[in-house]
C-alpha positions in Angstrom: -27.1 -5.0 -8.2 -28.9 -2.1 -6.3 -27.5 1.2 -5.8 -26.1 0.7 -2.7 -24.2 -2.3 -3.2 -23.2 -0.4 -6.0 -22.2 2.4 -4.7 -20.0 0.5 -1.7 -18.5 -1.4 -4.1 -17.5 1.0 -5.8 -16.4 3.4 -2.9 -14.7 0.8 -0.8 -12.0 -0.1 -3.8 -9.7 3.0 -3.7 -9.6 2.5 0.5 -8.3 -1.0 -0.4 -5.9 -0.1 -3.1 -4.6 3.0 -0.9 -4.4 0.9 2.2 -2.5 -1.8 0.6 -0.1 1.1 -1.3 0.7 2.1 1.8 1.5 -1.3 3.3 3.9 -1.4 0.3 5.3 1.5 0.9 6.3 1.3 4.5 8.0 -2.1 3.5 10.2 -0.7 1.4 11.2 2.4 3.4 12.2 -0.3 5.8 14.3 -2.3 3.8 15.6 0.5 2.3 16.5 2.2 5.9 17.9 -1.3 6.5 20.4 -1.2 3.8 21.2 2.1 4.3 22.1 1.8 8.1 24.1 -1.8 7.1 26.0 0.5 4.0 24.4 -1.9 1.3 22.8 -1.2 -1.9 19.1 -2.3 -2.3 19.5 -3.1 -5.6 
């Protein structure tokens, strides 16, 4: 592998985790706003 490839490889996987941490996230502050507003527990 050359340093490039290298280099974007290794680069590109914290936008991926962070982008898909942040999908997670703003699922569950949805649910959670949606049990809140319907008085239910999330758990």
């Amino acid at each position: 592998m050359n340093d490039t490839a290298m280099t974007l490889y290794v680069l590109v996987w914290p936008v991926v985790v962070a982008v898909v941490l942040v999908i997670i996230c703003i699922a569950f502050f949805r649910e959670w706003k949606s049990a809140h507003d319907e008085g239910r527990d999330i758990i």
